[in-house]
C-alpha positions in Angstrom: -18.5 41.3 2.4 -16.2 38.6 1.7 -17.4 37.0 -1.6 -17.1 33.0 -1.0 -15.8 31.7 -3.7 -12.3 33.0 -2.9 -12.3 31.7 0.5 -10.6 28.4 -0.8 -7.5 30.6 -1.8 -6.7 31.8 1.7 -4.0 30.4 4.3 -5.2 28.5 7.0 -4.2 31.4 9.7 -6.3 33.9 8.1 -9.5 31.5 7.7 -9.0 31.1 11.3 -9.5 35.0 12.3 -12.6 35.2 9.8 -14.5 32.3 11.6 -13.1 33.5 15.3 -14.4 37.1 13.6 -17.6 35.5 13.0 -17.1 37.5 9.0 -17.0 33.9 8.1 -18.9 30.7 8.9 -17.6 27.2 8.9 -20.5 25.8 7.1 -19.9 29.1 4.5 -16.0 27.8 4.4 -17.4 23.7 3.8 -19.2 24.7 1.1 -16.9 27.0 -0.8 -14.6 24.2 -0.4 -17.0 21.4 -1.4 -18.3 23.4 -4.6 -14.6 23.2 -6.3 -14.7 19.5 -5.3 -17.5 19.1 -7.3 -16.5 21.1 -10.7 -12.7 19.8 -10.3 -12.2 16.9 -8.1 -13.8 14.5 -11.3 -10.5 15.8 -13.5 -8.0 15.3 -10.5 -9.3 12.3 -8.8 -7.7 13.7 -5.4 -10.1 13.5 -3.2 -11.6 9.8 -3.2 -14.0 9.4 0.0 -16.5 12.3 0.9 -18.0 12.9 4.2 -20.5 15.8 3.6 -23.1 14.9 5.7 -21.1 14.3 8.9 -19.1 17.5 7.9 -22.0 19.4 7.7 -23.0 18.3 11.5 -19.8 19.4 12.6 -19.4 22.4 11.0 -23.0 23.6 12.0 -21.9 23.0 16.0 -18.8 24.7 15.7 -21.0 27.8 14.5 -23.2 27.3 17.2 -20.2 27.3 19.3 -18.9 30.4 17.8 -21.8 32.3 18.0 -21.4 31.4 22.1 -17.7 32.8 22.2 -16.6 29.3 22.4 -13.5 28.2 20.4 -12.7 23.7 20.0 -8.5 25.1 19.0 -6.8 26.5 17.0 -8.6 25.2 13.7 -11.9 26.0 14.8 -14.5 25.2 11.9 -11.9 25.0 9.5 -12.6 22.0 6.9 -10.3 19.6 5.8 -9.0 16.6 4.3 -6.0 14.2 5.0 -4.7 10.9 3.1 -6.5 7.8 2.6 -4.2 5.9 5.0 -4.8 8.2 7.8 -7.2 6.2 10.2 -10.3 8.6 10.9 -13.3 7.1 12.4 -15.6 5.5 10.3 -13.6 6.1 7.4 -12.3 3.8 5.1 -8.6 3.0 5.5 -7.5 1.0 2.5 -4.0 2.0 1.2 -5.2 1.1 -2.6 -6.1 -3.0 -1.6 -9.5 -4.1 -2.7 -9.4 -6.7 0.2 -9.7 -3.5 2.6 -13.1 -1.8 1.0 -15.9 -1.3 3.3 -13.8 -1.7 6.3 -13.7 1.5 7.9 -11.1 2.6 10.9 -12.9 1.8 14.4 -10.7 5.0 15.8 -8.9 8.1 14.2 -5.1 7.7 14.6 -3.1 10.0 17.0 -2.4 13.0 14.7 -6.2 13.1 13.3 -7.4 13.0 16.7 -5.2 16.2 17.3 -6.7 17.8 14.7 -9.9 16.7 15.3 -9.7 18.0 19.4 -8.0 21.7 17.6 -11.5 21.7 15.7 -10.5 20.9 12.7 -14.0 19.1 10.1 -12.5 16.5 8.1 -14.5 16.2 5.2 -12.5 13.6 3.2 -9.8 11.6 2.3 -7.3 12.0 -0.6 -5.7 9.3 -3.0 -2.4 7.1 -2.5 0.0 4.7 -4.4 -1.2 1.2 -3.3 0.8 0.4 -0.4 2.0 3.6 0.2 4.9 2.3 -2.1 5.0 4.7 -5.3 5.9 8.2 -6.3 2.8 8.1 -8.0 -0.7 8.0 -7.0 -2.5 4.6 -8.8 -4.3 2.3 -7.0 -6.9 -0.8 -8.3 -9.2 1.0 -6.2 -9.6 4.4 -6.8 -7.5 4.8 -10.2 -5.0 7.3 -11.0 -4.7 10.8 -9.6 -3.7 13.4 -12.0 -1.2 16.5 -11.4 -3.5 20.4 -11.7 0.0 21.8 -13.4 -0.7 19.1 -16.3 -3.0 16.4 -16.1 -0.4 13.7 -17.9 1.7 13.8 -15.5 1.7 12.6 -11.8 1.6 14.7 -8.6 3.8 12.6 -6.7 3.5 9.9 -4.0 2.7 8.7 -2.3 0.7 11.8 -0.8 0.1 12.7 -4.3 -3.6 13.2 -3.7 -2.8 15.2 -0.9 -0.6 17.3 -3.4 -3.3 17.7 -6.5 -6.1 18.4 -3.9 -4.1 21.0 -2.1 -2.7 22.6 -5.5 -6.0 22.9 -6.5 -7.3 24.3 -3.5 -9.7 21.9 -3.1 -8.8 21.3 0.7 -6.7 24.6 3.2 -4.4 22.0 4.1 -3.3 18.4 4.1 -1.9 15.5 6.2 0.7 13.3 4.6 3.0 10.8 5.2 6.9 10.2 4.3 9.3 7.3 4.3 11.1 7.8 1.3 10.3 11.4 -0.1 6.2 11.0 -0.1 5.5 14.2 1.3 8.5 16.5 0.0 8.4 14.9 -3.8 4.7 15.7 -4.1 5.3 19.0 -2.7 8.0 19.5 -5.1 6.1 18.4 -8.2 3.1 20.7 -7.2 4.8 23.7 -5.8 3.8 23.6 -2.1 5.4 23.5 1.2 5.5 20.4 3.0 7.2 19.0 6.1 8.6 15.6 6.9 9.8 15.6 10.8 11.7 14.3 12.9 11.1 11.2 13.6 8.2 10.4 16.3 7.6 13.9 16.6 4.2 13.4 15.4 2.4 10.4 16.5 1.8 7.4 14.2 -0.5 4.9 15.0 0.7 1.4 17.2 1.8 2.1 20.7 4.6 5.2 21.1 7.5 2.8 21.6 6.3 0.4 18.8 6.1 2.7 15.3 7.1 1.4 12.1 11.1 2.8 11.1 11.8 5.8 9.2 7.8 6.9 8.5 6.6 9.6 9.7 3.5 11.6 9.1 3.8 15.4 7.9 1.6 18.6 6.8 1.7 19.8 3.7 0.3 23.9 3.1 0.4 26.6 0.6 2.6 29.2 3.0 5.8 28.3 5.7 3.0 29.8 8.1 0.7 26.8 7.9 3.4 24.3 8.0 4.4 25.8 11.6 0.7 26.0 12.7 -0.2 22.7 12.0 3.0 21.1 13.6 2.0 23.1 16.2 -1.3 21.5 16.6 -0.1 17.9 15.6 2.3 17.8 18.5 0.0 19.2 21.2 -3.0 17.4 22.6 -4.2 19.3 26.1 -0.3 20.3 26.3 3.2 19.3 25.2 3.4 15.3 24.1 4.7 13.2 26.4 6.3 9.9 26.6 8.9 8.5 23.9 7.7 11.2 21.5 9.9 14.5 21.7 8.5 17.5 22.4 8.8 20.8 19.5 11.2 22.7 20.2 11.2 26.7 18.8 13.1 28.1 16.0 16.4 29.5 17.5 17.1 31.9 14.4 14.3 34.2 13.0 16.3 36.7 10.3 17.5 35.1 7.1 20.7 36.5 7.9 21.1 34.6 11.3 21.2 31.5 9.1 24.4 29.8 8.1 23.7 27.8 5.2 25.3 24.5 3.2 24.0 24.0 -0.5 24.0 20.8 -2.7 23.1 20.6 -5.9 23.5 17.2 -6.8 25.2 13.8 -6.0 26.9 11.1 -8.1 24.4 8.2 -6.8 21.3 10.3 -8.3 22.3 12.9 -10.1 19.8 15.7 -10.9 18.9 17.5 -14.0 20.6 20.7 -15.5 17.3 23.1 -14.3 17.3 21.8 -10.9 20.6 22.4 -10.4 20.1 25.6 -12.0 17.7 26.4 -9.2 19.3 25.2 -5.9 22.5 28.1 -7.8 20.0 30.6 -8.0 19.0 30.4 -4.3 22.6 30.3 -3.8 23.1 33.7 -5.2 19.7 35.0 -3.2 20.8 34.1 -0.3 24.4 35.9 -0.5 22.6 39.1 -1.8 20.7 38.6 0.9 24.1 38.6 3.3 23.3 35.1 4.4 26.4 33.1 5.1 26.4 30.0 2.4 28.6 27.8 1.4 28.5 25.6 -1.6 31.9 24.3 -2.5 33.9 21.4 -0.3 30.7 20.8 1.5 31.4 16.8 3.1 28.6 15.5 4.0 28.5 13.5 7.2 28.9 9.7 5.5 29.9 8.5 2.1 26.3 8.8 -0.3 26.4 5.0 -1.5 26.5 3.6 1.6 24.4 5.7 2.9 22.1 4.6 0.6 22.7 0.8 1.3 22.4 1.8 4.9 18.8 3.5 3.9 17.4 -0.1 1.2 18.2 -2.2 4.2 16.5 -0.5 6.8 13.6 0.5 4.6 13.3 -3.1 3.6 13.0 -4.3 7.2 10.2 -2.0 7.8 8.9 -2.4 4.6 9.3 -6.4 4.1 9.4 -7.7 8.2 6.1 -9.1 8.0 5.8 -10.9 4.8 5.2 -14.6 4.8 8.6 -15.7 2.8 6.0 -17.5 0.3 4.3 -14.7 -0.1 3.6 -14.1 -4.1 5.6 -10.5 -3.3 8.6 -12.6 -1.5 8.4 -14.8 -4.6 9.4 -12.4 -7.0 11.8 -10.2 -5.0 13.6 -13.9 -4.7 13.6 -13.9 -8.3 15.4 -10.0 -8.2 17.6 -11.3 -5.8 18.8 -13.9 -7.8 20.1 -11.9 -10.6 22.5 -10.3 -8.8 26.1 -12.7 -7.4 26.9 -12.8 -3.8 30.1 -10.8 -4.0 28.1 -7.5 -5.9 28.1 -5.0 -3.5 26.5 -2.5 -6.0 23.3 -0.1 -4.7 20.8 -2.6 -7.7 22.0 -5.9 -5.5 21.9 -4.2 -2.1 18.0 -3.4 -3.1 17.7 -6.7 -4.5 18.9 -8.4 -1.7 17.7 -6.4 1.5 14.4 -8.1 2.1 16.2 -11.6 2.8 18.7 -10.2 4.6 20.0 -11.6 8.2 19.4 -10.0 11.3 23.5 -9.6 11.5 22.7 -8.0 8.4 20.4 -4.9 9.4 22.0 -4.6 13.3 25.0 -3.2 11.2 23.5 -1.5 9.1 21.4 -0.1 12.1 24.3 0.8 13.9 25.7 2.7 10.8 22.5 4.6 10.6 23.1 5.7 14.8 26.8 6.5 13.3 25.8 8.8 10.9 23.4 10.8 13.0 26.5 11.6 15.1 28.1 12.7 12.5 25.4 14.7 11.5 25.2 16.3 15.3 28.7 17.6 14.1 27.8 18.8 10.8 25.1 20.7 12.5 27.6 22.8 15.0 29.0 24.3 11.3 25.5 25.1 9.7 21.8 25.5 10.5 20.4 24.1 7.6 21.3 22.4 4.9 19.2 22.8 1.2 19.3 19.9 -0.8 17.5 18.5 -4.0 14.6 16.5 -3.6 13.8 14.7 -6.6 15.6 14.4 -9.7 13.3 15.8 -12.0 10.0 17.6 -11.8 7.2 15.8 -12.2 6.8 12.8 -14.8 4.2 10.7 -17.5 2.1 8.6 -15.5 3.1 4.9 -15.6 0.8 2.8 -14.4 2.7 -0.3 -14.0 1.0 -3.1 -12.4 1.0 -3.0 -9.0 2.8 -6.2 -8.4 5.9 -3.8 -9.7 6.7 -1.1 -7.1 8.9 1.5 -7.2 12.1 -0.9 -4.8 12.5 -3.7 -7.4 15.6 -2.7 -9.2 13.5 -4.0 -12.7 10.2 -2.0 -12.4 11.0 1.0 -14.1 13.3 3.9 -15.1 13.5 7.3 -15.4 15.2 10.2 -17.9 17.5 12.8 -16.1 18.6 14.8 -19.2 18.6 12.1 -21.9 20.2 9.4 -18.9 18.0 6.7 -18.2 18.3 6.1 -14.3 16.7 3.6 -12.1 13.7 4.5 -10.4 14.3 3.4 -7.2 17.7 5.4 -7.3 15.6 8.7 -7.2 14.7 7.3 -3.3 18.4 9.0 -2.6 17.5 12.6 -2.1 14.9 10.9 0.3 16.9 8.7 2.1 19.5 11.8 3.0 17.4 12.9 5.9 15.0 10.3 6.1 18.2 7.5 7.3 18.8 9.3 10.3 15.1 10.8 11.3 16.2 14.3 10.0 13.3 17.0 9.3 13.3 18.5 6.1 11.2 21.3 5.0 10.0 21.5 0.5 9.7 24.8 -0.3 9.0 26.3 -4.1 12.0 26.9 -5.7 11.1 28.4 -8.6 9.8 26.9 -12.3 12.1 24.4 -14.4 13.5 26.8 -17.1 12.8 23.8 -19.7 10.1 21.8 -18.5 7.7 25.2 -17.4 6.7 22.4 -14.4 7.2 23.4 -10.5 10.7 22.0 -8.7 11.0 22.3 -5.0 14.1 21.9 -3.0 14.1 20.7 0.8 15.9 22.5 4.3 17.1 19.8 6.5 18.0 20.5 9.8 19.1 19.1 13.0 17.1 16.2 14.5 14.4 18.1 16.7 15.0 21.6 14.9 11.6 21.4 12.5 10.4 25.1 13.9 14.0 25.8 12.6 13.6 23.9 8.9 10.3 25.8 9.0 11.4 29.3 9.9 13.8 29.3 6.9 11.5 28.1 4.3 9.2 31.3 5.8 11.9 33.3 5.1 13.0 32.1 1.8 8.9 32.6 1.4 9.7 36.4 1.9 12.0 36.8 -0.5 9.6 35.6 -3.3 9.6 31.3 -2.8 6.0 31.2 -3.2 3.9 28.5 -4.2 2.3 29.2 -8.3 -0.8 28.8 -8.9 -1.3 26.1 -11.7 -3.3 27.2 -14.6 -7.1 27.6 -15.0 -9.6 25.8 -14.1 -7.2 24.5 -11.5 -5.7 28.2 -10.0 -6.7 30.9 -8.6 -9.2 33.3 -9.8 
């Protein structure tokens, strides 16, 4: 007998072959699940909408069905949540704004319905910066959610919900989103895998040919296994996507030796701190043990990093900004940002300040920049598989609960330390921004525990565009080798 309450512990592949095994019910799974909710949701404030009575109907069919030797997919009967501004029918969708209470989603968005029609029982939703705007999860409607590893500091964002809730075990898996690190930072902060794809691999809601730039949504899981199951599922609906959304290609490599490998450890536009870098060494070393082939020194990336950042403000702010009334109250005060800065100041501060007025001259160049450097990166890619990169510059930090009139792009809103350095917030977008510019997936994995700060870091594999099964087959690898997700400590870990 399998005793229950270590059921929320277990990958998502094997909870799928003890409900297909029928050692395991779904409604046995939903509750196991729902009874950590209840003793350490209230701590975490991660999950933030509950559906138990409609995922107790659901889960009591797909038994039914099992018991008739009839499987819905691949996540048959397997409970779940996904983030609060995933649409899902009859849920509330309100991406922190009080305006948007009590107006739930007439339809579930593309990837929910995929999981949905694989048989997945979504049985909640999981908290969100307002806006989808933060690396932190505060919003005026559902308050501040707390990180399982240390409850002072945040999990991330914007899936930071996602991130405490999946830490926890609170939930098997999670859907995300990420336009500037809101998948891979919480991952890194909570020590989880997570994937950010390519670009339209997964659909987002709005017609195929009319999705918002750079965002993507993502899974995030406690093993490389899960990652690659759930893209898997996200991208097939009764067989391969069609239309303007690309197709998932597999993993050409499989050994960790087949891999040839580029390391960075840090960059002079965000530098990261001394047991980061410490880290992304010490996978360095692995990895040549290992025989892989790496390289670390004269690595050139494929564009010069500041204007790759000014390449990444300016597209981010169209998406970001393109349908603001310009006398707006947020317009208002980015005017006010913008006009601290002179005309001729080229400087990364000014190019934030300035990109949400900018012309439509303006972004076409620095579109066609962005359609440069993916080029380039085709070519970087013909000298290395993958590429492992920082992705944040610190583990995670003190909640700061700014207003929410002050998000994370306004050059004024806030700093933070990188070994006793003071940096500007929204410079910490850059390890972001390296792979989300030019729709690049990028893989978190667990690199190990900060030496100083005892907190998770994670580290991200970027690979070509189209190559996620690629990104993913490494961090499975690296997952062999002992890059494992830790457990944070009791109440919050496992038994």
């Amino acid at each position: 007998m399998i005793d229950p309450s270590s059921l929320p512990f277990l990958p998502v592949t094997t909870l799928r072959t003890l409900i297909s095994s029928s050692e395991v019910t779904s409604i046995e799974l939903l509750d196991a699940f729902l009874a950590r909710v209840k003793v350490l949701n209230p701590s975490l404030n991660a999950i933030i909408i509950l559906d138990e009575k409609a995922a107790r109907e659901r889960a009591r069919f797909a038994d039914i069905a099992t018991k008739q030797n009839v499987s819905w997919g691949r996540l048959h009967g397997i409970p779940c949540t996904v983030k609060e501004n995933c649409h899902v029918a009859s849920m509330d969708c309100t991406i922190g704004d009080p305006l948007l209470v009590q107006k739930p989603s007439a339809t579930s968005e593309p990837v929910v319905a995929r999981l949905i029609e694989a048989g997945a029982i979504i049985f909640g939703k999981t908290n969100l910066p307002e806006a989808a705007a933060d690396w932190q999860s505060y919003n005026l409607v559902y308050g501040s959610t707390n990180n399982p590893f240390n409850l002072e500091l945040t999990p991330g964002g914007s899936s930071g919900g996602s991130a405490s809730a999946l830490a926890a075990c609170l939930t098997p898996f999670e859907i995300g989103g990420d336009i500037g690190g809101s998948i891979r930072i919480p991952a890194s902060f909570c020590s989880l895998f997570g994937h950010k794809p390519t670009y339209q691999i997964l659909a987002k809601p709005g017609s195929p040919g009319n999705q918002l730039d750079l965002s993507v949504r993502g899974p995030l899981a406690r093993c490389a296994n899960d990652l690659k199951l759930l893209m898997e599922v996200c991208t097939t609906l009764n067989g391969p996507a069609k239309g303007f959304i690309p197709v998932l290609a597999p993993s050409t490599k499989t050994d960790i030796t087949e891999f040839r490998v580029a390391l960075i450890e840090s960059d002079p536009v965000c530098p990261v701190n001394e047991e980061t870098r410490t880290l992304v060494k010490s996978v360095a070393r692995r990895l040549r043990k290992l025989r892989c082939a790496v390289i670390t020194e004269n690595i050139e990336l494929p564009f010069d990093s500041e204007m790759m950042m000014k390449v990444y403000l300016k597209l981010l702010s169209a998406t970001l900004f393109g349908d603001l009334d310009e006398s707006s109250t947020m317009m208002e005060k980015l005017k006010v940002d913008a006009g601290k800065y002179s005309d001729n100041d080229e400087s990364i501060d000014a190019t934030a300040a300035r990109a949400p007025f900018q012309t439509l001259f303006q972004y076409r160049k620095a579109n066609s920049q962005r359609h440069e450097f993916r080029t380039r990166w085709e070519k970087f890619f013909e000298n290395y598989d993958v590429l492992i990169a920082p992705i944040f510059a610190t583990p995670a930090f003190q909640h700061d609960c700014t207003p929410a009139d002050h998000p994370f792009w306004r050059p004024s809103a806030r700093t933070l330390c990188v070994d006793g350095v003071d940096t500007p917030y929204h410079h910490h977008v850059f390890w972001s921004a390296l792979t989300t510019t030019c729709y690049l997936p990028s893989t978190a994995f667990p690199a190990g525990i900060g030496s100083e700060s005892g907190l998770p870091i994670g580290l991200q594999i970027v690979c070509r565009e189209g190559a996620d099964l690629m990104a993913i087959q490494f961090a499975a690898c690296l997952e062999e080798q002992g890059y494992k997700c830790v457990s944070p400590p009791a109440p919050y870990g496992c038994a």
